[in-house]
C-alpha positions as CSV (number, residue, x, y, z in Angstrom):
1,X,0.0,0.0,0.0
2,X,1.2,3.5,-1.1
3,X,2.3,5.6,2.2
4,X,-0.1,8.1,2.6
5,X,1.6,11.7,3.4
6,X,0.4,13.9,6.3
7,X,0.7,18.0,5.9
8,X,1.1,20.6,8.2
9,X,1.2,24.5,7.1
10,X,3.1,26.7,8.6
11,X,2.2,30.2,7.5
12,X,-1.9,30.9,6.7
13,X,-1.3,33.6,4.2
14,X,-2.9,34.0,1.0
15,X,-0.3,31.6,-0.5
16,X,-1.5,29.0,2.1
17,X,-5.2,28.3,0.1
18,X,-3.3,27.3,-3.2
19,X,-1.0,24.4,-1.0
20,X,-3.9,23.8,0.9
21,X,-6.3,22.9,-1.9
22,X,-2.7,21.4,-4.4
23,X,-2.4,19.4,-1.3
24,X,-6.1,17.8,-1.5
25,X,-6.3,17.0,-4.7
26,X,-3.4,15.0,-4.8
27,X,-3.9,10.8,-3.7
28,X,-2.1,10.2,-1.0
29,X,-1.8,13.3,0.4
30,X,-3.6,14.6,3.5
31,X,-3.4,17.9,5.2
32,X,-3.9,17.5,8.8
33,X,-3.2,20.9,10.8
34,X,-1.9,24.6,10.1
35,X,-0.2,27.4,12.2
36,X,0.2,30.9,12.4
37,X,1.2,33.4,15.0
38,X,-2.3,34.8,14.2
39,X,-4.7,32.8,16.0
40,X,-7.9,34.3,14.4
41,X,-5.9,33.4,11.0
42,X,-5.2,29.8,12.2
43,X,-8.3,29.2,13.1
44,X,-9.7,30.2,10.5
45,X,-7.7,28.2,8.0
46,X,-8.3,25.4,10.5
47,X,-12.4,25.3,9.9
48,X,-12.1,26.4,6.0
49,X,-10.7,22.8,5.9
50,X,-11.7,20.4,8.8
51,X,-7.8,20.1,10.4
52,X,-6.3,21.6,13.6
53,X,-5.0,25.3,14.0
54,X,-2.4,26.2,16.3
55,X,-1.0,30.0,17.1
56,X,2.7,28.2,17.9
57,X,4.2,26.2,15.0
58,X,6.4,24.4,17.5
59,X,3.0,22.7,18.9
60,X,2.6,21.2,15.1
61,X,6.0,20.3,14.6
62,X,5.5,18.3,17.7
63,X,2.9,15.7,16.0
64,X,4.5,12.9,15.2
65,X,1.6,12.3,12.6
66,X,2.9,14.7,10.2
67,X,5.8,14.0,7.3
68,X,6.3,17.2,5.4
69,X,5.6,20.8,6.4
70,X,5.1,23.3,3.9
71,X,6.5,26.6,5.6
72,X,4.5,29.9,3.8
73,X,5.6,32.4,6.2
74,X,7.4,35.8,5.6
75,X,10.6,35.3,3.7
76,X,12.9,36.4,7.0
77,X,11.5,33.5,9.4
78,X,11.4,30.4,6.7
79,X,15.1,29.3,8.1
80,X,15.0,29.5,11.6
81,X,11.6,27.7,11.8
82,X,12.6,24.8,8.4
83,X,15.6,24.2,11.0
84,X,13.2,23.5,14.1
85,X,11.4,21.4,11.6
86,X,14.2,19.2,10.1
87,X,15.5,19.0,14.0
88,X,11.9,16.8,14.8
89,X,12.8,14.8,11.4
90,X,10.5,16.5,9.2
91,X,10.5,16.8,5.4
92,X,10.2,20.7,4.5
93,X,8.8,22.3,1.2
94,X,9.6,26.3,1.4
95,X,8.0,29.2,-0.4
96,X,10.3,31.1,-2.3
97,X,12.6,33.0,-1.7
98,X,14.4,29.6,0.6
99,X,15.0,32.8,3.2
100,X,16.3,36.5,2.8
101,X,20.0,36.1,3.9
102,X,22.6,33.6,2.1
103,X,23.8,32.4,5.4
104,X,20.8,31.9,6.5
105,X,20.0,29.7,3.5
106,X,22.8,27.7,4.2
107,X,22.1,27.1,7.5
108,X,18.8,25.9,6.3
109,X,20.2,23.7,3.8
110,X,23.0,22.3,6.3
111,X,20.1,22.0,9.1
112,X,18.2,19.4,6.6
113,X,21.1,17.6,5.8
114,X,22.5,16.9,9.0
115,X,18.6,15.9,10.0
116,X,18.7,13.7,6.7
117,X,15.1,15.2,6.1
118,X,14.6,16.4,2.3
119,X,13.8,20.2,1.5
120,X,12.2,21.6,-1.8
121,X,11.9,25.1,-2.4
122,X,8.7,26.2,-4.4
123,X,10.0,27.4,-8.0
124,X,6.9,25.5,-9.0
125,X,7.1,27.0,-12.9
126,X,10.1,24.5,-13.5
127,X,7.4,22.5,-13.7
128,X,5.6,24.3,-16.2
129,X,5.1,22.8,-20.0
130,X,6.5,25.3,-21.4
131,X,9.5,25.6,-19.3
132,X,9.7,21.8,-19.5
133,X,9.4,22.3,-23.5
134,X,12.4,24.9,-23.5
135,X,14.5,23.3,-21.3
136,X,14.3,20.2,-23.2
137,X,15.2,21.9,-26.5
138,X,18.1,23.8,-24.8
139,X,19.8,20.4,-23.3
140,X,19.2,18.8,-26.6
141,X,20.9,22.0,-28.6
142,X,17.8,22.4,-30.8
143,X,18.5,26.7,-29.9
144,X,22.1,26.5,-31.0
145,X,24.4,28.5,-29.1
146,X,22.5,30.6,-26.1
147,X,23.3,34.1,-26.9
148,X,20.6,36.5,-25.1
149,X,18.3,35.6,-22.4
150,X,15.8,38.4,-20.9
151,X,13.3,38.6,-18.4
152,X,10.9,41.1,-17.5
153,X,8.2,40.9,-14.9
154,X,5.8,44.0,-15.2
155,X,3.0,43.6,-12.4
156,X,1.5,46.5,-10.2
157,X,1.1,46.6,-6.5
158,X,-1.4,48.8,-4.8
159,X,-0.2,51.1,-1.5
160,X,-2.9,49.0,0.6
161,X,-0.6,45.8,-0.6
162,X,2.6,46.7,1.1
163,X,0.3,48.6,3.9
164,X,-1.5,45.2,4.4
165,X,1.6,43.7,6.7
166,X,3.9,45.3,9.1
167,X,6.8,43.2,7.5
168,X,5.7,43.8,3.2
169,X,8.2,46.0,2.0
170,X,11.3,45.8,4.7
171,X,14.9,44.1,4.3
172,X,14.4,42.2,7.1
173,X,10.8,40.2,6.3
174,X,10.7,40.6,2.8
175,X,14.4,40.7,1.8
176,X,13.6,42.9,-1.1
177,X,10.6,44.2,-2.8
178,X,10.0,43.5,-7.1
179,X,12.9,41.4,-7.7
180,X,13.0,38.6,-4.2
181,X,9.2,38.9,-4.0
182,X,7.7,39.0,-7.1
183,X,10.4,38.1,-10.1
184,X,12.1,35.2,-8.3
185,X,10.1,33.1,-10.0
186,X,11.1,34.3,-13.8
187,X,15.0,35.5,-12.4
188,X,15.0,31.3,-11.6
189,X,14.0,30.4,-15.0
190,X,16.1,32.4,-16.7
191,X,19.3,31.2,-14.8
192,X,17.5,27.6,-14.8
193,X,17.2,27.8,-18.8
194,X,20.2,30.0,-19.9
195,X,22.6,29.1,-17.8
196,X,24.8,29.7,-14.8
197,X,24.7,33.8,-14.0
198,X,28.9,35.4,-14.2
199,X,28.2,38.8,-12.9
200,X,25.4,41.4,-13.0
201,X,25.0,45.0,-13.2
202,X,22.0,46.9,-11.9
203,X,20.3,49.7,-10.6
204,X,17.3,49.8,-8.2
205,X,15.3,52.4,-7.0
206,X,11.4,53.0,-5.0
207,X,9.6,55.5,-7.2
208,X,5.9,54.3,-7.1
209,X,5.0,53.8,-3.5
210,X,5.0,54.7,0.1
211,X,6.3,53.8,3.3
212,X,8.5,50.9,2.1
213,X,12.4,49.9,2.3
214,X,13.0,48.4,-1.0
215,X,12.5,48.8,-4.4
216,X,9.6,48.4,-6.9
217,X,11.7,49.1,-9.9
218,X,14.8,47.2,-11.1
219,X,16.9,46.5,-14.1
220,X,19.8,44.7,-14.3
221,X,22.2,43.5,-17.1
222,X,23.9,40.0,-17.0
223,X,26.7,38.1,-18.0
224,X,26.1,33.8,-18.3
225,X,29.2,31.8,-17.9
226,X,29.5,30.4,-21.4
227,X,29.4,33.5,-22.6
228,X,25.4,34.5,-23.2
229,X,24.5,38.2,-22.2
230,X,20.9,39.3,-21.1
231,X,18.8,41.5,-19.1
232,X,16.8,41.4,-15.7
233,X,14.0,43.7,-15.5
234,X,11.2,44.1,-12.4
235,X,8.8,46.0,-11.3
236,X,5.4,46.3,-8.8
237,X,4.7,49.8,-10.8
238,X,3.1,48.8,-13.8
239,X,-0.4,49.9,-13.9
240,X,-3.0,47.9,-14.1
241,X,0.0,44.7,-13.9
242,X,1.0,43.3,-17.4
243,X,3.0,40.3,-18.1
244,X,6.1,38.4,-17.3
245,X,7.8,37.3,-20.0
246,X,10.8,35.3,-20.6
247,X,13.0,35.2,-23.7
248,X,15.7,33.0,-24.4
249,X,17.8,33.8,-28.1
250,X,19.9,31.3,-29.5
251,X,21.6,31.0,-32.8
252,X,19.4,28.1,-34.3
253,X,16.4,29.6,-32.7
254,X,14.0,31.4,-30.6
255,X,11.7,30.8,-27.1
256,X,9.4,33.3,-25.5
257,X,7.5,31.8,-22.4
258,X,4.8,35.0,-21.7
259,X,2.3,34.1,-18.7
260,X,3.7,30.5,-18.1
261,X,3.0,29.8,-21.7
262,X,4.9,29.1,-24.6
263,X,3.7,31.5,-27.6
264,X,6.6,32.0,-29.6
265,X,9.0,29.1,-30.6
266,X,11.1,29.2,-34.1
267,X,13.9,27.0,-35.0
268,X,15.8,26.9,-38.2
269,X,15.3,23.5,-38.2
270,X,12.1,23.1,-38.3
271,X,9.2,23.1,-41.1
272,X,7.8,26.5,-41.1
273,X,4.5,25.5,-40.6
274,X,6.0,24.1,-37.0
275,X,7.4,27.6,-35.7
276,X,4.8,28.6,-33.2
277,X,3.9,32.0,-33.3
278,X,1.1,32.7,-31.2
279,X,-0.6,36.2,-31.7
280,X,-4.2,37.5,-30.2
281,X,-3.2,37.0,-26.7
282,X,-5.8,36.8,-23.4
283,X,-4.0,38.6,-20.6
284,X,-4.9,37.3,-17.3
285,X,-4.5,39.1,-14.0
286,X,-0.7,38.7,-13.5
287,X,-1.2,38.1,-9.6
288,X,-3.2,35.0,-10.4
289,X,-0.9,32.0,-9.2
290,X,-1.3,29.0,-11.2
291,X,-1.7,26.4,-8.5
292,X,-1.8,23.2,-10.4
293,X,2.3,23.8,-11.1
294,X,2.3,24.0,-7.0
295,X,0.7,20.9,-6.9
296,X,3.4,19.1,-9.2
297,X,6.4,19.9,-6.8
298,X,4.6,18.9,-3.8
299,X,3.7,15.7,-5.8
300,X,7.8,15.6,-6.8
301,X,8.6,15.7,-3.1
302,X,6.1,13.1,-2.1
303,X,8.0,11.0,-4.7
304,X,11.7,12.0,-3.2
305,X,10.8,10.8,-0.4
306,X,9.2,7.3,-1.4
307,X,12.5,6.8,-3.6
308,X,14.8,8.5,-1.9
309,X,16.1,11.5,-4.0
310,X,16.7,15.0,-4.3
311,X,13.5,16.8,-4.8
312,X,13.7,18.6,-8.5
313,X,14.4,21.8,-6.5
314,X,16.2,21.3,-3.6
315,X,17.6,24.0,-1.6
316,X,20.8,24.4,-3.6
317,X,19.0,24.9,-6.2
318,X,16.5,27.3,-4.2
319,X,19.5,29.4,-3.5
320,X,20.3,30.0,-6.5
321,X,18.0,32.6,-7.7
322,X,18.6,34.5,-4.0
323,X,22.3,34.7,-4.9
324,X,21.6,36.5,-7.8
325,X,18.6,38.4,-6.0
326,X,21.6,39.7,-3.8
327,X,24.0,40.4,-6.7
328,X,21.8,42.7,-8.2
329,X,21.6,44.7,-5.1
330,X,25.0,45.0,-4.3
331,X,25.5,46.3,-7.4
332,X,22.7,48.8,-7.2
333,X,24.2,50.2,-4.1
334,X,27.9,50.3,-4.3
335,X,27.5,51.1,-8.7
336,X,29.9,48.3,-9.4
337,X,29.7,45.3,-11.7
338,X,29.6,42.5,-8.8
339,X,30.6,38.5,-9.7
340,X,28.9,35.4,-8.7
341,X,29.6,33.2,-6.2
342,X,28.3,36.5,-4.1
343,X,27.6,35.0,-0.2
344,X,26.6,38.4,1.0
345,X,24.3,37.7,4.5
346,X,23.6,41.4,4.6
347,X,20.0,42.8,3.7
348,X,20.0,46.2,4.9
349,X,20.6,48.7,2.1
């Protein structure tokens, strides 16, 4: 008989409905209780769907009926409580960013190894067709040479967003505002499909909102290892919120992923009739998460753990994307082109 997983959420946020429901509709997966420093939130989440709330995560990590904890809260707590959770043995999946700080991340990661509990970071558009698609073209050199990779991530933000939490908009909660928050996701890809980032060069700045540490506008250019080029580009000040888009230039071909799909794809190897070239777009609300890609990596981590792997995205590879994160604003504040490795714990600007 298949083992049948037991959930705990840490974190009831509005992230926390998507795992919550990914999490029910997968067989063999049950949640059984959720936790959150506001009890009126906890108990909330709790009676939305029949399992036990608690206002101290350390009183769910105590069951011994639960295998893998998926830990939603903000970005600046995610280490210190994933390390009280591999230190009672259990697995973790982590919203992105893994945590705000590089040394922090590695503690994470270190935490779970010693533990010999398995950690996934959510970067749950790997798991994407079309990023499956690309990916598979690029290993199998169907785009020629990589040459140019881009990615742009244009959504808005409201005031009453960042005024919604105490900790939205600081270095210390959120680690960063357009880029760790809400480009992660596309920065990931890009490194994920292009290739390994060199060095980056950027400038950052707040120009569309209120009362908050870090920035809602940010471009950055890049330099891949092999020798690509390419751009980073994010932003919570594009009125009404347009798209993300992802680019990737080679020189037998062409990939544009734009809202998690594929619509452009040429290759000079192909029939003409088999370039995609999709025109007449729908543009859906940009803030709408695709949960059904959430549900494939916690379905990859139930499988980890039955054959005992490396989830897809484990926290190496979770830390990736923050490294770069971090690159981008060093460089913004001291003006200089700054190279990768960069293990930078600060977060302050």
């Amino acid at each position: 008989m298949t083992k049948e997983f037991r959930f705990g959420i840490i974190g009831c946020g509005v992230i926390s409905r998507t795992h919550a429901d990914e999490i029910q509709k997968i067989k063999g997966a049950k949640l059984v209780a959720v936790a959150d420093v506001a009890a009126d939130c906890a108990k909330n989440m709790a009676e939305a769907y029949g399992v036990d709330g608690y206002s101290d995560y350390q009183d769910l990590l105590k069951r011994e009926d639960i295998d893998i904890v998926n830990i939603l809260t903000p970005s600046g707590l995610r280490a210190e409580i994933a390390i009280a959770a591999a230190q009672h043995g259990k697995h973790i999946i982590a919203e992105k960013p893994i945590d705000v700080t590089y040394e922090k991340a590695v503690n994470m990661i270190q935490a779970c190894r010693e533990a010999r509990v398995k950690l996934a970071v959510i970067s749950q558009h790997r798991f994407d067709k079309s990023t499956v698609e690309v990916k598979d073209l690029v290993e199998k050199g169907k785009l020629g040479k990589l040459v140019l990779g881009e990615c742009a991530v244009n959504w808005y933000r409201t005031q009453d967003y960042y005024d919604s939490g105490a900790w939205r908009g600081t270095w210390a909660m959120d680690g960063g505002g357009a880029l760790m928050n809400q480009s992660i996701h596309t920065i990931d890809l890009l490194q994920y499909l292009v290739g390994p980032v060199e060095s980056v060069f950027a400038h950052t700045a707040t120009l569309a909102h209120e009362r908050i540490e870090v920035e809602d506008v940010a471009v950055a250019t890049v330099k891949f290892k092999h020798g690509a080029l390419g751009t980073i580009v994010g932003t919570t000040s594009a009125y009404p919120g347009l798209s993300s888009r992802l680019e990737v230039f080679g020189t037998s071909g062409s990939a544009v992923i734009e809202h998690d799909k594929l619509t452009h794809l040429y290759l000079k190897t192909a029939e003409p009739s088999s370039n995609l070239a999709a025109k007449n777009l729908d543009t859906p609300d940009p803030a709408t998460v695709f949960g059904y890609a959430h549900g494939l990596q916690i379905e990859d981590m139930m499988n980890a753990i039955r054959e005992d792997r490396e989830p897809l995205v484990n926290g190496e590879e979770g830390l990736k994307p923050l490294e770069i994160i971090l690159a981008i604003y060093e460089s913004a504040r001291t003006g200089k082109e700054v190279t990768l490795p960069f293990k930078t714990v600060q977060t302050a600007q």
